[in-house]
C-alpha positions as CSV (number, residue, x, y, z in Angstrom):
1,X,-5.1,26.9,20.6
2,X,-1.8,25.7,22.4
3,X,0.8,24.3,19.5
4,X,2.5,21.0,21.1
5,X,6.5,20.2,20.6
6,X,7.2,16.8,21.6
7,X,11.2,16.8,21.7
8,X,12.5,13.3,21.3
9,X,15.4,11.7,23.2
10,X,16.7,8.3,23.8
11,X,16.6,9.0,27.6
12,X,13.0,9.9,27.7
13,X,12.3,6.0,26.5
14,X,13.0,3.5,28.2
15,X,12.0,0.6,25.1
16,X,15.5,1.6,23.0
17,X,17.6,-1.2,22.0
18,X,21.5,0.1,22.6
19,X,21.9,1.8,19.5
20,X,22.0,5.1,18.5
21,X,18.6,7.0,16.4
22,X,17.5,9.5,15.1
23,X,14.1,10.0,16.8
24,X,13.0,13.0,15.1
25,X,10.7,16.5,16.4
26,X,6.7,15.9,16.6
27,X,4.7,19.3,16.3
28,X,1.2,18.9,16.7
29,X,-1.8,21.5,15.4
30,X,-4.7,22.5,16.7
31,X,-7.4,19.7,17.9
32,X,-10.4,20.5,16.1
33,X,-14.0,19.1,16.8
34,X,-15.6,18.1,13.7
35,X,-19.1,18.8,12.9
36,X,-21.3,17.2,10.2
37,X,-20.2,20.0,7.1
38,X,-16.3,19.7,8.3
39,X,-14.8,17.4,5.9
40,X,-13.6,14.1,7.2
41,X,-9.7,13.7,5.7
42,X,-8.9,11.1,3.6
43,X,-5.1,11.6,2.5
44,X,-2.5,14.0,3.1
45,X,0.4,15.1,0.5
46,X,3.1,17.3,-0.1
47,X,2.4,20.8,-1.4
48,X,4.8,23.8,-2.0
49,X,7.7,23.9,0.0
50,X,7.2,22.9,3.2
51,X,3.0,22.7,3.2
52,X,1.1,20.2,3.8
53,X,-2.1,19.3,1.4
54,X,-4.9,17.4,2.9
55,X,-8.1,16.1,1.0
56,X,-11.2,15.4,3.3
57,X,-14.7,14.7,2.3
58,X,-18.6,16.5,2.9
59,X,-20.8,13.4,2.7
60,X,-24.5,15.0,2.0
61,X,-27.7,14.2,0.2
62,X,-26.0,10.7,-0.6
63,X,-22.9,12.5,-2.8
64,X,-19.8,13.9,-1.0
65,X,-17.8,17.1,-1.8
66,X,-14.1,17.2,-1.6
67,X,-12.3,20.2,0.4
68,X,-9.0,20.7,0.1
69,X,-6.8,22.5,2.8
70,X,-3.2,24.2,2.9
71,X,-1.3,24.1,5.9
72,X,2.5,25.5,6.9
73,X,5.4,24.0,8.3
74,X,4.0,24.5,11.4
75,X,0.2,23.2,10.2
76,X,-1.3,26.3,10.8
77,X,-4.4,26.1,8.4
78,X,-3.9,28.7,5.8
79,X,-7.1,27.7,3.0
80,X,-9.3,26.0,2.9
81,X,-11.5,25.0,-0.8
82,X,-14.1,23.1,-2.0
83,X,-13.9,21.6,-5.3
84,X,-17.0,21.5,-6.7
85,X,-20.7,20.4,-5.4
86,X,-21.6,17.0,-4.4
87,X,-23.3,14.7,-6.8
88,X,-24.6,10.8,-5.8
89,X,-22.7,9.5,-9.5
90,X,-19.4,11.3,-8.8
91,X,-17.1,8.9,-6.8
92,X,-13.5,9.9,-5.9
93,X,-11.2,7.6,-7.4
94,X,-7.1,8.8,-6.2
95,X,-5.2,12.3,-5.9
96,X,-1.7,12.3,-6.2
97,X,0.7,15.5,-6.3
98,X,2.8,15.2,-9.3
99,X,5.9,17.1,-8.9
100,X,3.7,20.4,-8.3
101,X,0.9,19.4,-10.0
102,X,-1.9,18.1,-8.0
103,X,-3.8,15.9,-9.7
104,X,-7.7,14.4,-8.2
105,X,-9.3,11.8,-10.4
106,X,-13.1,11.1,-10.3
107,X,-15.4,8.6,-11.7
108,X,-18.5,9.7,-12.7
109,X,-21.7,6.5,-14.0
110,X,-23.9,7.7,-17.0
111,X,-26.7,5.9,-16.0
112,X,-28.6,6.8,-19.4
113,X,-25.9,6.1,-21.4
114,X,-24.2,3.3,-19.3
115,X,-20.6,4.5,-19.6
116,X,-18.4,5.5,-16.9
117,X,-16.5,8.5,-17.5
118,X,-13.1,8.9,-16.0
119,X,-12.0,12.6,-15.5
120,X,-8.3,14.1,-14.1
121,X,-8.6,17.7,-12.3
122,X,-5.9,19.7,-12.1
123,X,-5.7,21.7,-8.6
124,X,-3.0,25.1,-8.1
125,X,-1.2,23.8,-4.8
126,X,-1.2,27.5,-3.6
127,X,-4.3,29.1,-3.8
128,X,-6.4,24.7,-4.3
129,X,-8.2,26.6,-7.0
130,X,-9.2,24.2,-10.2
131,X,-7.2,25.4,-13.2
132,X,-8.0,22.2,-15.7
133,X,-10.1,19.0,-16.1
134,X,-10.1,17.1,-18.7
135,X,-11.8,13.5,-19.8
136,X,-9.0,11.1,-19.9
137,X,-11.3,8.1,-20.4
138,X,-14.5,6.2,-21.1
139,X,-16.1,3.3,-20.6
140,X,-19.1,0.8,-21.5
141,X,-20.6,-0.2,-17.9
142,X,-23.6,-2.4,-17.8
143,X,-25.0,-1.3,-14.7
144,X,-23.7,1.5,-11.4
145,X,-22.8,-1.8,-9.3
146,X,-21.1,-3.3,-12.5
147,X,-18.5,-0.6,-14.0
148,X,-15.3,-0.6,-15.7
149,X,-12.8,-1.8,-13.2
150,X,-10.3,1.7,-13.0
151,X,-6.9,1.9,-11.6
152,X,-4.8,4.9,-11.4
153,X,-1.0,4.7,-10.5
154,X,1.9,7.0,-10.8
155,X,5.6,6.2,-11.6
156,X,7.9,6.2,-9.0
157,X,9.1,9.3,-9.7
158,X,5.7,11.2,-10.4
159,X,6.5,12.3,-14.2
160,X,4.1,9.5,-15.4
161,X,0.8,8.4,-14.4
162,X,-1.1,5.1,-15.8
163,X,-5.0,5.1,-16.4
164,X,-6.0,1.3,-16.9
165,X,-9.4,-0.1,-17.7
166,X,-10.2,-3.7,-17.8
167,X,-12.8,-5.0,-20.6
168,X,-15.5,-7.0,-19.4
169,X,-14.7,-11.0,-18.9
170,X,-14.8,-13.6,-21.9
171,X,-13.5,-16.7,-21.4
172,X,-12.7,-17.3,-24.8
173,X,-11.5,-14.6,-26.2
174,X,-8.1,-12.7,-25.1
175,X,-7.5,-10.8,-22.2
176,X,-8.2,-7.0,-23.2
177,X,-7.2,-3.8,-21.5
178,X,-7.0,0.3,-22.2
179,X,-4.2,1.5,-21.1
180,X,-3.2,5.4,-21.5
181,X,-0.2,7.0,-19.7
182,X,0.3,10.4,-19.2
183,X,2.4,13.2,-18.6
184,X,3.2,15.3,-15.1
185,X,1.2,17.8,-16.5
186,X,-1.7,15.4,-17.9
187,X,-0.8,15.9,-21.7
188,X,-1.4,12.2,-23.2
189,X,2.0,10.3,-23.7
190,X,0.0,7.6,-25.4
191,X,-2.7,5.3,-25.4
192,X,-3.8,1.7,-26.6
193,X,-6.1,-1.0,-26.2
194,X,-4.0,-4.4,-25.4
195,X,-4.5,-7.7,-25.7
196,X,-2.6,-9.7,-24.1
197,X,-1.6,-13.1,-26.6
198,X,-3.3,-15.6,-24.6
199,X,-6.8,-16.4,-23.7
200,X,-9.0,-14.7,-20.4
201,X,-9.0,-18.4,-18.9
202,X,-5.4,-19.2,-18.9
203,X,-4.3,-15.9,-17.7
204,X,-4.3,-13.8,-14.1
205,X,-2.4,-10.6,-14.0
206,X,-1.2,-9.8,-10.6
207,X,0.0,-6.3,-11.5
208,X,0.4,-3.4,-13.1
209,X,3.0,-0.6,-13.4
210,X,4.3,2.2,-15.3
211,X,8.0,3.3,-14.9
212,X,10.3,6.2,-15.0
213,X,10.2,5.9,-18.4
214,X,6.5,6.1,-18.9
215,X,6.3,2.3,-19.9
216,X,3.5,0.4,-18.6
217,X,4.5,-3.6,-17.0
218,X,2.1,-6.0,-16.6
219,X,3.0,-9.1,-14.8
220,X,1.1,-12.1,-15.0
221,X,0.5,-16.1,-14.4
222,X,-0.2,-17.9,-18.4
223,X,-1.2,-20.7,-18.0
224,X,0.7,-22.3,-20.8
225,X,-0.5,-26.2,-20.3
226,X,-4.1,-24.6,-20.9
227,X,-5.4,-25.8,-17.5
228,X,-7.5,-23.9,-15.0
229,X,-5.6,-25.4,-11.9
230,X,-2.7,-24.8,-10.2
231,X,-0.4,-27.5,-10.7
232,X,0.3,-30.8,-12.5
233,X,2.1,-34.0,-12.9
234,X,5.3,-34.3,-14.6
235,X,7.6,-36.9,-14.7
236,X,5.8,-38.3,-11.5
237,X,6.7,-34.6,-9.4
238,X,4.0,-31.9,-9.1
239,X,4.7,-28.5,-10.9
240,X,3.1,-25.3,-11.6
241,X,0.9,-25.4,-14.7
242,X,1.7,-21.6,-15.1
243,X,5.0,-19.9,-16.4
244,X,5.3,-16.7,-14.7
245,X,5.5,-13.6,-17.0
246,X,5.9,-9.9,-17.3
247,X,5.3,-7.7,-20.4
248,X,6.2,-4.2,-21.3
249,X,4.5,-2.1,-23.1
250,X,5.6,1.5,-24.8
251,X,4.7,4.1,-26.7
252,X,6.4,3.0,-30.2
253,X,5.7,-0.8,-29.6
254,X,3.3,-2.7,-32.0
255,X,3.4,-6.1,-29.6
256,X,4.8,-6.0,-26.1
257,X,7.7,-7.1,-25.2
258,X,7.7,-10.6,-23.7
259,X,9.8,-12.0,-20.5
260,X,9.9,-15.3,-18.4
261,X,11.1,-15.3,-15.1
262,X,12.3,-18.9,-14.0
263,X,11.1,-20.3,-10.8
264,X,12.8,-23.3,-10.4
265,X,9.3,-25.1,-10.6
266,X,8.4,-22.6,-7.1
267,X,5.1,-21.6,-7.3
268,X,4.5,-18.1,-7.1
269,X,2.5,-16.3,-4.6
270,X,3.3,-12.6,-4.3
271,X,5.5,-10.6,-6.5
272,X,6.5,-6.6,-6.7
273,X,8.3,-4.9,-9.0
274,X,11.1,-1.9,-7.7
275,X,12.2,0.3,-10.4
276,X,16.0,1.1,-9.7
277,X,17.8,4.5,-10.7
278,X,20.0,2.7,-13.2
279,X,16.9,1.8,-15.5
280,X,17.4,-1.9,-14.5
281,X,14.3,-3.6,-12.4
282,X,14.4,-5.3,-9.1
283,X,11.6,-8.3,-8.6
284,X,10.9,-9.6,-5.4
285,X,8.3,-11.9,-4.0
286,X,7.5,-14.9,-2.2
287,X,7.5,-18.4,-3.2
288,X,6.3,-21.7,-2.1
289,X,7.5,-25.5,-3.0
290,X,4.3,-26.8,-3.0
291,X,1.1,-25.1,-4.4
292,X,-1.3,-26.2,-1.1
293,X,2.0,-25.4,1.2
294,X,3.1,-22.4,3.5
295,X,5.2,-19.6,2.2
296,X,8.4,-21.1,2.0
297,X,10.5,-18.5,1.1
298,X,11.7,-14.9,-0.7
299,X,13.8,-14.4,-4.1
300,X,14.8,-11.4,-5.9
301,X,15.4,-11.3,-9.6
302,X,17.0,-8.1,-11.2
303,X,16.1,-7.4,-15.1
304,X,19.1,-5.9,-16.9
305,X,17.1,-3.4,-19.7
306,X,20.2,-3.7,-21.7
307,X,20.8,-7.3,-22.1
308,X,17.3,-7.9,-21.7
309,X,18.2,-10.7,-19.6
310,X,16.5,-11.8,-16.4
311,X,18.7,-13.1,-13.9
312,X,17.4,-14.8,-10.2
313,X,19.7,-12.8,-8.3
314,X,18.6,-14.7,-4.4
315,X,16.3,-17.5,-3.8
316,X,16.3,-18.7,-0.2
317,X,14.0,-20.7,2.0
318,X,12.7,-19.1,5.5
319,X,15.2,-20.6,8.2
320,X,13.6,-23.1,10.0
321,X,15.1,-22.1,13.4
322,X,15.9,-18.3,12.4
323,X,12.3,-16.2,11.0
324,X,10.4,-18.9,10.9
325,X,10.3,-20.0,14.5
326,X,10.4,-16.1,16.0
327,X,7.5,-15.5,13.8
328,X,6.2,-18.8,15.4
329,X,6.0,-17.3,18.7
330,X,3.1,-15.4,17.8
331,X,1.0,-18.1,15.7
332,X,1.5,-17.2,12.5
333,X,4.3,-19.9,11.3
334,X,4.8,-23.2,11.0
335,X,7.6,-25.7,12.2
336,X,6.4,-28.9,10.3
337,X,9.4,-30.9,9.2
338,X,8.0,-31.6,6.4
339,X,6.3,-28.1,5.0
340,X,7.7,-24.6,7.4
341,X,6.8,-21.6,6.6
342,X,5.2,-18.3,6.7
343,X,1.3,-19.0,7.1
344,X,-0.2,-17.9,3.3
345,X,-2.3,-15.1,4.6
346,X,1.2,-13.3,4.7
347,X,1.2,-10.5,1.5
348,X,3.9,-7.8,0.1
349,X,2.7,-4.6,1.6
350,X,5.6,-2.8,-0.5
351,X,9.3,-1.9,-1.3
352,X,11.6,0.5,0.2
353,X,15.3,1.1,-1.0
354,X,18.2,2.0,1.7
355,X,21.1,4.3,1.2
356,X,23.4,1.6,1.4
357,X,21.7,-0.1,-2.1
358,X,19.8,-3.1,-0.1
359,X,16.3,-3.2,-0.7
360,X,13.6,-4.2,1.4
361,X,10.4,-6.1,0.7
362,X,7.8,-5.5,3.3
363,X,5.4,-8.2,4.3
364,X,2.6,-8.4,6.6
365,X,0.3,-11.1,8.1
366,X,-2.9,-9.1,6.5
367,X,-6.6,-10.1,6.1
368,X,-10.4,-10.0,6.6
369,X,-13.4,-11.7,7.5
370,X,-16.9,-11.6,8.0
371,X,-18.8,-12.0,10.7
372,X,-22.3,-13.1,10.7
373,X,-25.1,-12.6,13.6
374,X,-28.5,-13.4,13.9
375,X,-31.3,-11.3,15.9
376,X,-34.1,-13.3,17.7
377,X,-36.1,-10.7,17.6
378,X,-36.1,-9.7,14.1
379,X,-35.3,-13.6,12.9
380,X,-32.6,-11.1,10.2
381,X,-29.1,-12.0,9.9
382,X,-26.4,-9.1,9.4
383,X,-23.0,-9.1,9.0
384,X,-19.8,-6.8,9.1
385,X,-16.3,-6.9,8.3
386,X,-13.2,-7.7,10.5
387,X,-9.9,-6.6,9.2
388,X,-6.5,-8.4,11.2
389,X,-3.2,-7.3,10.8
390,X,-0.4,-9.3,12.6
391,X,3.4,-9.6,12.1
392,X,5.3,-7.5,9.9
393,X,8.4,-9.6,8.3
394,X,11.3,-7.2,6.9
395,X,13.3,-9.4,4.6
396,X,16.5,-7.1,3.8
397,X,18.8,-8.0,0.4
398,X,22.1,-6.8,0.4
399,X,23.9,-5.9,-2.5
400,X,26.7,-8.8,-1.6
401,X,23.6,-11.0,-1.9
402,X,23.1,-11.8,2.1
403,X,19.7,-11.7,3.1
404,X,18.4,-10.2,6.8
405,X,15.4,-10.8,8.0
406,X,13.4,-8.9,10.9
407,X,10.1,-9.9,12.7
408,X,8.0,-6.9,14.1
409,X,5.6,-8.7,16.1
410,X,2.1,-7.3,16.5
411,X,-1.4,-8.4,16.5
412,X,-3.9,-5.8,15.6
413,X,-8.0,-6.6,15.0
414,X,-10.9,-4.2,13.8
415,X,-14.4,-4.5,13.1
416,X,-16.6,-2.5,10.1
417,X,-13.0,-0.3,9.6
418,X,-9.8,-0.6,8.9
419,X,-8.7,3.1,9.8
420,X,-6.0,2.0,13.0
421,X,-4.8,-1.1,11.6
422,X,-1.6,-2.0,9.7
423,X,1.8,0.2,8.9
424,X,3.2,3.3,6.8
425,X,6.7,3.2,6.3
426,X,9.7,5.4,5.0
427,X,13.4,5.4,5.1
428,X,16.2,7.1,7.3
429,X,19.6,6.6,5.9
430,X,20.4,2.8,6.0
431,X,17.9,2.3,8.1
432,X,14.2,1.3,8.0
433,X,11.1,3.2,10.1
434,X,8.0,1.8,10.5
435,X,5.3,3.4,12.0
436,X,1.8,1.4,13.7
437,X,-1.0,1.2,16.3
438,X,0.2,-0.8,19.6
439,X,-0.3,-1.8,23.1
440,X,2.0,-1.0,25.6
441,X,2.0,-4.1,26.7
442,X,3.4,-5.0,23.5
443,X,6.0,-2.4,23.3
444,X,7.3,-3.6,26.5
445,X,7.0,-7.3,26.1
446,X,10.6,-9.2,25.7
447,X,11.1,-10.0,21.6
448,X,11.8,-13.4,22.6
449,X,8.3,-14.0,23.8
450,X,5.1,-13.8,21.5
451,X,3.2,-11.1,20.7
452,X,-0.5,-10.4,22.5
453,X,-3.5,-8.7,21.2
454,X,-3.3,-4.8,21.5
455,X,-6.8,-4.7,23.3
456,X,-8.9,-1.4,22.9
457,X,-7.4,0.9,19.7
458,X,-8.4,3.6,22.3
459,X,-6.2,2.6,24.8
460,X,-2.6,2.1,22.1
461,X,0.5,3.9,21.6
462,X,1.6,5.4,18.4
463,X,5.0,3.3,17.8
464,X,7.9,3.6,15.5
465,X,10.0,0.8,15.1
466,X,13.2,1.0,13.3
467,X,14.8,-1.7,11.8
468,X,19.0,-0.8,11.3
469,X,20.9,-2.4,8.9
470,X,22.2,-5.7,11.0
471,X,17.8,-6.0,10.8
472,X,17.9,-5.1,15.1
473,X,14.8,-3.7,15.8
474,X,14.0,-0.5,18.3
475,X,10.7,0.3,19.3
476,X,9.3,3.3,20.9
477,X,6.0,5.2,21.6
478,X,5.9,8.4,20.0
479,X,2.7,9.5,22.2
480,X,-0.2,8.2,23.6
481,X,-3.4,7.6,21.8
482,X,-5.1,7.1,25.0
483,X,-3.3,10.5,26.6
484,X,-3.7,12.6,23.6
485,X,-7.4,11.6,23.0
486,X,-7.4,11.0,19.2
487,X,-6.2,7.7,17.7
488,X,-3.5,8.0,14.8
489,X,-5.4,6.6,11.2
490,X,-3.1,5.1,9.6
491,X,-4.3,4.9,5.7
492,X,-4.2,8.7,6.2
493,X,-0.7,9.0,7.8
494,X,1.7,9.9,4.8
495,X,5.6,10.6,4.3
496,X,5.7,14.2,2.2
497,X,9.0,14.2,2.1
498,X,12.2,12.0,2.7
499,X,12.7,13.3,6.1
500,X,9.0,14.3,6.9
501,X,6.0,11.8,7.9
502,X,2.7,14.0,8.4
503,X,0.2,11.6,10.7
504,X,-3.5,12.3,10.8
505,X,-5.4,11.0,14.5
506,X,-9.2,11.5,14.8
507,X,-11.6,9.7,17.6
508,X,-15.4,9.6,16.5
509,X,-18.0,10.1,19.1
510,X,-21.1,8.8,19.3
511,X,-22.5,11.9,21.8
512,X,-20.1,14.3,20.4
513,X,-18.4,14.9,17.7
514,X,-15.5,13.7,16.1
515,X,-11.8,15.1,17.7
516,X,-8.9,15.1,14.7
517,X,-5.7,16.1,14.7
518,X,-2.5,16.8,12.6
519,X,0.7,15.7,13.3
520,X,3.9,16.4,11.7
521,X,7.4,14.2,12.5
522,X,10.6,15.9,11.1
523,X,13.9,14.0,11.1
524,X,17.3,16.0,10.9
C-alpha cells in the first residue's frame, strides 16, 4: 500500500497568523478495512524507541479480547498479539507504559463470590508477550451493575501508579478508601485503608493523585458547618459552607497530612493539581463569587513542600470586555453587570507546563445530554446520548504573575459517541498545540466573529491550533477528513513522545466495513 508524506509549510496554508511555526512532518500508514475479528483500537502509546503500541479490542460472544500491535517509526505493522481469550466478566479497566513497562489493568466480577478482582498484566513492549500478572486488589461488590468504584492513575513521571477503591456509601460513618501505590515495575510501594476525619455527608472529594514521590493527594470540599448545602449566611453576606482541602498521604504516615487552601470566601468549582520538578505543587482552578453564579474567574496557588505553606499565588476575575466578551461571541458567556462570566458547563480538561515556566490550565465548554423520542408505532420511548464540546479557553500564568488568556472558538455536537469530539494537546517549546475536529468554515471564519456549528464530522478538517506565548492563536488544517476518507478519533489520538503526536482516524460503514488509519506527526 502507498505510504503518504504530507510535508508542512507556512506557504501551503493560507489560515497562518504572521508568525513563525513549527508545523511539523505527517506520515501516514496503510488504510486498512476492518472486518468483524480485527480489533477496533482503543489507545495508542509509546513503545521501544521509536514504536508505536496500540491496544484495540475483539468484541465476541458478549466478552472482548484485547490485541496489541507494534509498529516502526514509519508504522509499518511489525506484531501483532492477543492477550488472552475473551470472557463476558473481564472488563478492561486502563493500560499505561511505565517507563518500559507496559502495564494493562482488568477488572474481573465474581459473581458467586460477589467480589471484584482487580488484576495488573505486565506486557514485553518487544515481542507484546505477557511476562507477569499479578492480583493487586479485591473488593466486596453487591451486585455486576453495583461494583467497587476503581481508578487507576500514574504519576506524572510514570515511576508510580495509584490503585484506589471507594467503600460503599454511609452517611454516618467516615469516608473510607483503599489506596495501594505501586512501583514502575508493579512491586507494592504500600497500601492502606483511609479514612478520611470527617463524615461521608459533609465531605466530596474532587480528586485524586499520586506524585513523583509515590504519595497519594486527595483533595476535597468538608463541609465544616456540617450542612449539606452549598452556602450560608454570615454576618448578613453569603459564604461557602465548605473549607476547601487537600490531604497527603505516604508510605510512613499514621494520619495524613492536612492543608487548607483559602478562597477568599470564592466558591470552588474546578481544581487540578500540577506536580512541578522542584517538588513544590502548582493548584489551579476556577472560581465563582457566588455559588448559583457563572464562573467568574481562575487562581493558582503553589504549595511550598518545605515550609509547608500554601500561598494563592494569582486570583483574577474573567475581564469583562477581554475573555469574557470574545467567548461571548459564540454563546457561551455572559455580560451581565451584575454576574459575567464563563457559563458553568465550562470544566479543566488539564495542565500543560511551557519551557519558559508558565503553566497552562486548559478549559473547555464540555457536556451531555439525553435525548428522548417516542415511536407511534411501538407507543416505546428510547433515548441516546449527545455529547457537545464548544470553546476551549487557554488561561496562561506567567512566572512574573501576568495572566494570558486565549479563546479557541469551536462548536462541536455528537449523538450515541463521543469519538470526534473535544481536543488532545501537547507542548512545543513555549508554545501550546492543540489538536481537534473542525469545519472549514470555521477555520476560515474571522476570530472577531462567533463561532458556527462544524456540520457533518464527515465533512471536517483535522486542525491544529497553536497558541504562542503573547496567547495569539494560529490555526491550520493538517488534512482533510472528508478528502482522506477516515475521520481523526480523538480519545485515541495520543502524544508518545515530546515531539511526537500519533493520531488514530477510522470511518464505520454501515454496508462496508470500517476504514482506519494511523497517523504519525513529528516536530523538529
Amino acid at each position: 500500500m502507498l505510504k503518504k508524506l504530507l510535508l508542512f509549510s507556512a506557504a501551503a496554508f493560507f489560515y497562518l497568523q504572521p508568525y513563525a511555526q513549527n508545523t511539523g512532518k505527517l506520515t501516514w500508514g496503510d488504510i486498512e478495512k476492518r472486518s468483524r475479528y480485527m480489533p477496533s483500537l482503543a489507545t495508542v502509546m509509546n513503545g521501544s524507541g521509536t514504536d508505536v503500541i496500540s491496544l484495540g479490542f475483539i468484541f465476541q460472544n458478549r466478552g472482548m479480547t484485547p490485541v496489541l500491535s507494534r509498529f516502526d517509526e514509519k508504522l509499518n505493522q511489525l506484531y501483532e498479539k492477543e492477550l488472552f481469550a475473551s470472557d463476558k466478566n473481564i472488563n478492561f479497566n486502563t493500560i499505561f507504559n511505565l517507563n518500559g513497562n507496559i502495564v494493562m489493568f482488568t477488572k474481573q466480577y465474581d459473581k458467586d463470590e460477589k467480589f471484584t478482582t482487580l488484576q495488573a498484566t505486565q506486557i514485553d513492549q518487544t515481542t507484546l508477550g505477557v511476562t507477569n500478572t499479578k492480583e493487586v486488589g479485591k473488593f466486596d461488590a453487591i451486585s455486576k451493575r453495583n461494583q467497587a468504584g476503581i481508578t487507576v492513575k500514574p504519576s506524572p513521571d510514570k515511576n508510580y501508579v495509584m490503585v484506589m477503591a471507594n467503600a460503599p456509601y454511609n452517611k454516618n460513618e467516615n469516608e473510607k478508601y483503599f489506596i495501594s501505590v505501586w512501583d514502575n515495575k508493579m512491586n507494592k510501594a504500600w497500601e492502606k485503608m483511609i479514612t478520611l476525619p470527617y463524615a461521608d455527608k459533609f465531605v466530596v472529594v474532587d480528586e485524586f493523585r499520586v506524585s513523583n514521590e509515590g504519595e497519594v493527594y486527595v483533595m476535597c470540599k468538608h463541609y465544616d458547618k456540617e450542612v449539606n448545602r452549598e452556602r450560608i449566611r454570615e454576618n448578613g453576606e453569603s459564604i461557602p459552607s465548605y473549607k476547601y482541602k487537600f490531604f497527603i498521604y505516604g508510605k510512613d504516615d499514621a494520619r495524613p497530612r492536612e492543608h487548607t487552601l483559602d478562597f477568599q470566601n470564592k466558591f470552588v468549582h474546578d481544581v487540578s493539581l500540577e506536580f512541578n520538578t522542584d517538588g513544590n505543587i502548582t493548584m489551579l482552578g476556577l472560581y465563582k463569587n457566588k455559588y448559583n453564579s457563572y464562573i467568574s474567574g481562575s487562581f493558582m496557588a503553589i504549595f511550598d513542600k518545605n515550609t509547608k505553606l500554601i500561598t494563592m499565588k494569582r486570583m483574577q476575575e474573567f475581564s469583562f470586555d477581554g475573555i469574557l466578551a470574545m467567548v461571548k461571541k459564540d454563546g457561551n458567556a455572559s455580560l451581565k453587570t451584575d454576574d459575567p462570566g464563563l457559563y458553568t458547563r465550562f470544566r479543566i480538561m488539564g495542565t500543560n507546563k511551557r519551557n519558559d515556566g508558565s503553566v497552562d490550565l486548559l478549559t473547555e465548554l464540555n457536556y451531555e445530554y439525553i435525548v428522548r423520542t417516542y415511536n407511534s408505532s411501538t407507543h416505546s420511548y428510547s433515548e441516546y446520548p449527545v455529547y457537545v464540546a464548544e470553546d476551549i479557553v487557554v488561561i496562561n500564568y506567567k512566572k512574573d504573575g501576568n495572566v494570558v488568556y486565549t479563546r479557541v472558538p469551536k462548536a462541536q455536537k455528537q449523538a450515541y459517541m463521543d469519538h470526534n469530539i473535544s481536543f488532545k494537546w501537547m507542548n512545543q517549546g513555549n508554545n501550546l498545540v492543540l489538536f481537534y475536529n473542525d469545519s472549514k468554515k470555521n477555520l476560515n471564519r474571522d476570530l472577531e466573529k462567533g463561532v458556527r456549528s462544524w456540520g457533518n464530522e464527515s465533512n471536517t478538517e483535522f486542525v491544529m491550533a497553536v497558541v504562542n506565548d503573547k496567547g495569539e492563536l494560529q490555526r491550520q488544517s493538517l488534512f482533510s477528513n472528508k478528502g482522506m476518507g477516515v475521520i481523526a478519533k480523538i480519545p485515541s489520538c495520543e502524544s508518545v513522545s515530546p515531539n511526537t503526536l500519533v493520531i488514530y482516524a477510522e470511518k464505520m460503514h454501515r454496508l462496508a466495513r470500517t476504514r482506519c488509519q494511523l497517523g504519525c506527526l513529528r516536530f523538529d
